[in-house]
FIGU-83842 format. One record per residue: residue in one letter; x, y, z of N, C-alpha, C in turn. Coordinates in steps of 0.02 Angstrom, whole numbers, padded with zeros to 5 digits. Each point is the difference from the previous one (the first is absolute). Layout:
N
kolmar,n.c1,n.c2,n.c3,ca.c1,ca.c2,ca.c3,c.c1,c.c2,c.c3
A,X,Y,Z,X,Y,Z,X,Y,Z
...
//
This chain:
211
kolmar,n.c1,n.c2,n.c3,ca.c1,ca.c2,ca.c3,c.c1,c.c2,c.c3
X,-04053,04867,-03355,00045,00005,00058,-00039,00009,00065
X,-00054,00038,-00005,-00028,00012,00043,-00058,-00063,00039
X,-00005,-00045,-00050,-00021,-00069,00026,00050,-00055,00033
X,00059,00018,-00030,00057,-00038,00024,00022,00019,00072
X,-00010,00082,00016,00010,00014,00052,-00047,-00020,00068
X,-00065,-00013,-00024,-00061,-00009,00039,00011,-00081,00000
X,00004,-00040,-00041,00003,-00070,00005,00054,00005,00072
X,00059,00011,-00010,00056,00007,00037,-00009,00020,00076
X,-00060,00044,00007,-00021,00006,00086,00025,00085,-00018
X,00015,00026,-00026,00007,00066,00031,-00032,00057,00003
X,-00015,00019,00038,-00024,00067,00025,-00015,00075,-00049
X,-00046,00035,-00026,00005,00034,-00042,-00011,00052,00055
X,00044,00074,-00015,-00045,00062,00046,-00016,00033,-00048
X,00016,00010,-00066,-00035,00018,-00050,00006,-00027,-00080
X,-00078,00039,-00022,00010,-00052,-00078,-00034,00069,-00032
X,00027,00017,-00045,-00018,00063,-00038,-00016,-00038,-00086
X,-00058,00001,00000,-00012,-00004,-00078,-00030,00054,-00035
X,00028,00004,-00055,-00025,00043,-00075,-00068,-00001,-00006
X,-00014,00080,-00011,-00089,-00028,-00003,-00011,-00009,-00063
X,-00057,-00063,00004,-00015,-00036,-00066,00034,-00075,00013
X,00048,-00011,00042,00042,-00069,-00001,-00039,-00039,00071
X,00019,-00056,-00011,-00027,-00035,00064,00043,-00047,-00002
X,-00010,-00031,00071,00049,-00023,00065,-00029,-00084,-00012
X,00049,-00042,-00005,-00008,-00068,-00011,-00039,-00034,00058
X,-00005,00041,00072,-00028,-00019,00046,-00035,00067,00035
X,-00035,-00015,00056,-00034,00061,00031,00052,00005,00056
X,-00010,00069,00026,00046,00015,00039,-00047,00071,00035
X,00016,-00011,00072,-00018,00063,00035,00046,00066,00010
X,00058,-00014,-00034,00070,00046,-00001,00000,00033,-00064
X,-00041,00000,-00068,-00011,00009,-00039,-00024,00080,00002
X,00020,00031,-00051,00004,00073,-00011,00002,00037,-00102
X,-00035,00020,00009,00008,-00001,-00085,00024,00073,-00028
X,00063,00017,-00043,00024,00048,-00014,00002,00024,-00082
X,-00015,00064,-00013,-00017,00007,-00065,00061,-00025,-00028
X,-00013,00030,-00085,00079,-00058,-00043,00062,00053,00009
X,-00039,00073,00009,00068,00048,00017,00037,-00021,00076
X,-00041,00003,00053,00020,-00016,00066,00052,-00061,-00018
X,-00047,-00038,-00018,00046,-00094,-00001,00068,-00014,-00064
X,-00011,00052,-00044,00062,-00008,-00045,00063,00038,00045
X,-00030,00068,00038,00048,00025,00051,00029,-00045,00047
X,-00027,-00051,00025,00010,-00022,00060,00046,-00078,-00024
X,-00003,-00020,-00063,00023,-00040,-00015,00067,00009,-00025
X,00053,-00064,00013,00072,-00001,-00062,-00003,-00038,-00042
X,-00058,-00003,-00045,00031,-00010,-00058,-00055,00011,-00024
X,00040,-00008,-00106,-00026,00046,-00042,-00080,-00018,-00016
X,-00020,-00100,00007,-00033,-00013,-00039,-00044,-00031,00086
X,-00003,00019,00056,-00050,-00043,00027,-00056,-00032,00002
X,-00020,-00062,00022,-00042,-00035,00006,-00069,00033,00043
X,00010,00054,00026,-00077,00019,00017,-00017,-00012,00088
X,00053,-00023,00049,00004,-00014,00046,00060,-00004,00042
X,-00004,00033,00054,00056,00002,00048,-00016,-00007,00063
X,00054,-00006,00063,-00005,-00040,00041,00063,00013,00049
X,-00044,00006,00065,00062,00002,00049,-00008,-00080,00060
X,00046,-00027,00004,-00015,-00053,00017,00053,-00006,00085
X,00002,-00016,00038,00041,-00034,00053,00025,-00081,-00012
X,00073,00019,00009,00031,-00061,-00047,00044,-00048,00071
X,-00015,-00054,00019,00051,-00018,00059,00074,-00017,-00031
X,00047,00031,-00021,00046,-00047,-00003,00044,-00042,00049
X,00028,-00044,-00050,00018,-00040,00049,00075,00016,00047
X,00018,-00062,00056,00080,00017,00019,00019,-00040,-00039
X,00074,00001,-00001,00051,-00044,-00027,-00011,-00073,00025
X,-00010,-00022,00057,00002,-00043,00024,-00070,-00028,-00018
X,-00080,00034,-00011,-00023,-00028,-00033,-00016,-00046,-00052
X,00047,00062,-00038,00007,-00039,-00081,00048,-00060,-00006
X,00048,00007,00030,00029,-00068,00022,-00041,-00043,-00007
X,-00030,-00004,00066,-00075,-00064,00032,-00016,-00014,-00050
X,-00034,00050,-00035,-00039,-00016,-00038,00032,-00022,-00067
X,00064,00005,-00011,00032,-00039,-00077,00011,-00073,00020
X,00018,00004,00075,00009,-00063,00031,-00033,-00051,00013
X,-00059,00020,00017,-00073,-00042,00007,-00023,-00019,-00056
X,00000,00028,-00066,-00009,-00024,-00067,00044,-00026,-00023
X,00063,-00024,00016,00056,-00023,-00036,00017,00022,-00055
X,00001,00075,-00006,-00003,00042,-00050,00075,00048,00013
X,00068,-00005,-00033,00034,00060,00018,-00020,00088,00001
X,00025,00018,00035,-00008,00070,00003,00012,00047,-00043
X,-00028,00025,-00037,00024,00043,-00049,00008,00062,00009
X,00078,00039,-00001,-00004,00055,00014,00035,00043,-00048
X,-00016,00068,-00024,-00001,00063,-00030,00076,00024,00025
X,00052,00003,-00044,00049,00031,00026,00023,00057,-00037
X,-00025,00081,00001,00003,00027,-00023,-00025,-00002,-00056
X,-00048,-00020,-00018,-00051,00023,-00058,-00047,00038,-00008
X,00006,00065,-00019,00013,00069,-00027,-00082,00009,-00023
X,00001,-00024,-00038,-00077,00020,-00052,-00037,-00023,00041
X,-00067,00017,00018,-00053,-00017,00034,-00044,-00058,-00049
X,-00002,00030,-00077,-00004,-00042,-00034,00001,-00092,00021
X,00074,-00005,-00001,00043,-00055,00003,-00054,-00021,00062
X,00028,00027,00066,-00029,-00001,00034,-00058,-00047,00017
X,-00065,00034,-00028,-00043,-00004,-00020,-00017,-00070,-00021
X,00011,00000,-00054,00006,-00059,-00048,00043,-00066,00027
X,00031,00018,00036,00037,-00070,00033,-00050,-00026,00039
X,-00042,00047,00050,-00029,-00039,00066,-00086,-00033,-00046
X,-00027,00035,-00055,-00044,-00031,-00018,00038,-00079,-00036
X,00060,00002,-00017,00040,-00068,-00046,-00012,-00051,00099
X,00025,00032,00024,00002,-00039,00061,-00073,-00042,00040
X,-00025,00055,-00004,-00083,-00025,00034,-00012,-00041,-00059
X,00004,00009,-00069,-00019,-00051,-00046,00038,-00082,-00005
X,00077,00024,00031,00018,-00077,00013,-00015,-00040,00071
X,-00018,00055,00022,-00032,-00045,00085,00065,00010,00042
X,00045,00058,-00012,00045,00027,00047,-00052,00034,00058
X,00021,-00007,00052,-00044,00030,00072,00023,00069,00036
X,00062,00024,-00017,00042,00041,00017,00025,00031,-00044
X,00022,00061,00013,00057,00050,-00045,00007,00056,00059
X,00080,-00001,-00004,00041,00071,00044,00022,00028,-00041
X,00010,00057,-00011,00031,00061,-00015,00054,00016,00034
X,00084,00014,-00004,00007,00021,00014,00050,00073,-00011
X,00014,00052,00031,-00016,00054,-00012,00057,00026,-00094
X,-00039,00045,00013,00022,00038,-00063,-00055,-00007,-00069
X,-00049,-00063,00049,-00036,-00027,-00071,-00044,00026,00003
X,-00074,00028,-00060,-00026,00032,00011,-00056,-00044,00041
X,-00055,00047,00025,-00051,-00022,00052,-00046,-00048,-00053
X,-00017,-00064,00022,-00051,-00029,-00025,-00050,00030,00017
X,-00033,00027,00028,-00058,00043,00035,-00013,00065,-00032
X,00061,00025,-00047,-00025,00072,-00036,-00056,-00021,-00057
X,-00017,00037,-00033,-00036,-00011,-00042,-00008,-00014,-00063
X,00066,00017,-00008,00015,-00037,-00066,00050,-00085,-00011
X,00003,-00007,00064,-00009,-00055,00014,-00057,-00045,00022
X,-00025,00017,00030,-00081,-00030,00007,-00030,-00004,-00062
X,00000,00050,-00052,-00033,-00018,-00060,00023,-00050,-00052
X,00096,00006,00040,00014,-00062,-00063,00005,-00075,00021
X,-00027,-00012,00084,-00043,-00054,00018,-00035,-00006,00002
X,-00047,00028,-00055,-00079,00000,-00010,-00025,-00020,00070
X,00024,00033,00050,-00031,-00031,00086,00016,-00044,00018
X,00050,-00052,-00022,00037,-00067,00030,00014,00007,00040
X,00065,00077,00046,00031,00001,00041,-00039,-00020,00053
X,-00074,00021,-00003,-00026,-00005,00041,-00007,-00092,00038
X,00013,-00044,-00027,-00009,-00044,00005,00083,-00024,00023
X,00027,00035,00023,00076,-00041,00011,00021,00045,00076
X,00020,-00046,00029,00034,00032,00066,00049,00056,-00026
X,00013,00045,00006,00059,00049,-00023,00042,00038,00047
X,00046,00016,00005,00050,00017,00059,00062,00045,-00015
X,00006,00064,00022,00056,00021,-00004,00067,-00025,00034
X,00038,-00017,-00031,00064,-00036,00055,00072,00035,-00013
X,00045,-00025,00056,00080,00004,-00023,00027,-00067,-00015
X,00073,00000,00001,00013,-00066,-00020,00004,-00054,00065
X,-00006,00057,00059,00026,-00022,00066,-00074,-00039,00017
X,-00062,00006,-00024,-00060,-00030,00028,00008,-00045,-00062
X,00043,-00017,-00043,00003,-00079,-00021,00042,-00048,00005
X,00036,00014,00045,00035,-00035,00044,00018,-00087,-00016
X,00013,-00018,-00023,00008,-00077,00007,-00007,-00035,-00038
X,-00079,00034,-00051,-00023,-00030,-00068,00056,-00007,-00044
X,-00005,-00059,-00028,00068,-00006,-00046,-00034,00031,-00077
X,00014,00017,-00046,-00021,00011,-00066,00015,00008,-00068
X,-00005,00004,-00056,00004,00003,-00056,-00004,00079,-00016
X,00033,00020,-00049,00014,00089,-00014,-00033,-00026,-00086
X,-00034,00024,-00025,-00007,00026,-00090,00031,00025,-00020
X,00036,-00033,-00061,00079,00071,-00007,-00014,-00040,-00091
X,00036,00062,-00045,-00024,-00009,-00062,00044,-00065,-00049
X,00039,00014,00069,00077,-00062,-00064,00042,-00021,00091
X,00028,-00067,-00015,00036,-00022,00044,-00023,-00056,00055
X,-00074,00012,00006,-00012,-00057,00039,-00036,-00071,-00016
X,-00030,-00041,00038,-00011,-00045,-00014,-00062,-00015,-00037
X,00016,-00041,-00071,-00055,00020,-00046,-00084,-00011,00065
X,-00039,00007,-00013,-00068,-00009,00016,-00022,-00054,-00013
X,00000,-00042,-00032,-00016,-00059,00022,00041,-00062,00019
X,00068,00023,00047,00031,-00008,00026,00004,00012,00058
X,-00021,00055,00037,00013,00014,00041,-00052,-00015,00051
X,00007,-00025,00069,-00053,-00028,00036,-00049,00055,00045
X,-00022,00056,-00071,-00036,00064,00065,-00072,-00016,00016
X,-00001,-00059,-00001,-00086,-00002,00045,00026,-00022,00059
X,00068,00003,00018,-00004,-00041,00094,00045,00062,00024
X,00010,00055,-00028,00033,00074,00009,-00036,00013,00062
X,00034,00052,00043,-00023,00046,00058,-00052,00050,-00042
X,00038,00018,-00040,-00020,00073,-00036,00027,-00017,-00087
X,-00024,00048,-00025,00003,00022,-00055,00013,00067,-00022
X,00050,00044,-00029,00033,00066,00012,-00021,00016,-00076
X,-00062,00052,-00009,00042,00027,-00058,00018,00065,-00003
X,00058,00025,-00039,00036,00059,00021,-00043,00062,-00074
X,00052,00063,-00007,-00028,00057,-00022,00049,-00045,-00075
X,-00029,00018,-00047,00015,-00018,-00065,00060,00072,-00006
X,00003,00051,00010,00070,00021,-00004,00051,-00005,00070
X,-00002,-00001,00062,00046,-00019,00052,00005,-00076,00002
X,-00053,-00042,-00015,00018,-00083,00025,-00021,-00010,00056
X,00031,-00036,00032,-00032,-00020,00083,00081,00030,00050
X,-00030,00010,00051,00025,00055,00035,00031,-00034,00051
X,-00020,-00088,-00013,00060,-00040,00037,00045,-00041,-00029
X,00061,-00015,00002,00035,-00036,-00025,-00003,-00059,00026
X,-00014,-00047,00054,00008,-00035,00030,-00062,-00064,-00001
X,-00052,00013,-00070,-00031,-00051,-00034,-00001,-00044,-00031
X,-00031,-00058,-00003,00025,-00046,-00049,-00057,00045,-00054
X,00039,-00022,-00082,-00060,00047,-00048,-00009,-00075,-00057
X,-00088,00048,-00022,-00013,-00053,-00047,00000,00040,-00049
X,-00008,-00019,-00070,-00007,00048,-00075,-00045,-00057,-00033
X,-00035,00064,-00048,-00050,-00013,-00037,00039,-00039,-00071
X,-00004,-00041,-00038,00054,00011,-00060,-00025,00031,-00043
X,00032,00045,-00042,-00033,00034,-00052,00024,-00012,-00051
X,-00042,00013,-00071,00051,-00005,-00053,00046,00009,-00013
X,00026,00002,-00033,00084,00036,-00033,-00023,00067,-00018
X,00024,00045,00021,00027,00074,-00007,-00054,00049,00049
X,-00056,-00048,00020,-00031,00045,00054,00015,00006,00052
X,00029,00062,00035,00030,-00011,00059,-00050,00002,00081
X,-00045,00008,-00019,-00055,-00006,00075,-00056,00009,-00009
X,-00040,-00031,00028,-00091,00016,00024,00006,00055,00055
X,-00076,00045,-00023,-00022,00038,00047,00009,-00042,00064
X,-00019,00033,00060,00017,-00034,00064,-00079,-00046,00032
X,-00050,00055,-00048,-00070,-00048,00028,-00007,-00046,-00072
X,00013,-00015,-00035,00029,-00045,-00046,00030,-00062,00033
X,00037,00001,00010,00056,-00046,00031,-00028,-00026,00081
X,-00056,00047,00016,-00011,-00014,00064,-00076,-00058,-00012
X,-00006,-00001,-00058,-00067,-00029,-00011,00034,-00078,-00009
X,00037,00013,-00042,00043,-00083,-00046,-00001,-00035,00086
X,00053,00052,00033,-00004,-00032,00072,-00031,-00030,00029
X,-00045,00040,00011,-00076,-00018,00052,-00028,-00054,-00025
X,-00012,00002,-00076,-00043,-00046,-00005,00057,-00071,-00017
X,00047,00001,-00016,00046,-00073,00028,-00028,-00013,00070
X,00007,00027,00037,00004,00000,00074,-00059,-00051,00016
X,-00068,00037,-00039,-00087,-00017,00023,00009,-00065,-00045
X,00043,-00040,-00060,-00002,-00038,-00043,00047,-00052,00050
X,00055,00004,00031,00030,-00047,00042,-00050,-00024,00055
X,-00038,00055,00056,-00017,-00016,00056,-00061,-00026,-00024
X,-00023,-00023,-00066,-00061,-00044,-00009,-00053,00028,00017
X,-00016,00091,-00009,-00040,00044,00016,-00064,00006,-00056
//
């Protein structure tokens, strides 16, 4: 992660490693803390031996726009999705399909916490990201992910979408006023996880635009 973050341009003000562990690169911000100090200072149970405070630019709304726009890439945005996890794991599915953008918007957890950052093994870092309302998406027309009811997926025309919505796997999407696509699933399964379903997506998406 911590190479993903440095590939990416950003700024470290500190990097605390475990003594005995070493740093994939050199660094003058570098500080070394015993395994009591650094198991204290860490959340979680099993760390990797290195931590890191970084300065992160995120983006505006209107950025990430540009920038879904300039790639001919719809916008993909987080509508109330809860787990950081999910989170997580969507924006590395995204940087892996050559999505350029992802907004958040609110209720969802922070792509920037840390247990989101870990479950984009550092992808986020590679995607414009943006907190928004619905009022800074203004115009984009889009597609909602919903588990039953909309238009099968390879039916539906979401590579020329404004956006792309996926909602919280227990509320749904928090607008009614979408056109929706669905995944089809077997008989008697009633839904995919939401970064599940967000992958099938994406990568239709990177498989249409000849990516």
């Amino acid at each position: 992660m911590l190479s993903e973050a440095r590939a990416a341009g950003l700024e470290f003000e500190l990097i605390a490693a475990r003594d005995g562990d070493k740093l994939p690169f050199h660094s003058e911000s570098r500080v070394t803390l015993t395994a009591g100090a650094f198991r204290a200072a860490t959340q979680t149970v099993t760390p990797q031996g290195v931590i890191a405070i970084a300065l992160v630019h995120e983006a505006s709304p209107s950025e990430a726009v540009q920038a879904a726009r300039h790639a001919g890439w719809p916008l993909i945005v987080l509508d109330r999705v809860q787990d950081p996890g999910n989170v997580g794991a969507i924006c590395r599915t995204a940087a892996g399909a050559g999505a350029p953008a992802v907004v958040v918007l609110e209720v969802t957890a922070d792509p920037y916490g840390a247990k989101a950052v870990r479950a984009s093994a550092g992808n986020v870092f590679r995607l414009k990201v943006a907190h928004a309302g619905w009022s800074d998406l203004a115009g984009l027309d889009g597609y909602g992910a919903t588990a039953a009811g909309g238009a099968p997926l390879a039916e539906a025309p979401i590579e020329s979408a404004g956006m792309i919505v996926l909602g919280s796997e227990t509320h749904g999407l928090s607008r009614k006023d979408l056109k929706l696509v669905t995944v089809p699933l077997a008989e008697g399964v009633e839904s995919l996880n939401v970064a599940a379903a967000a992958a099938l997506i994406l990568f239709e998406i990177r498989r249409r635009l000849g990516a």
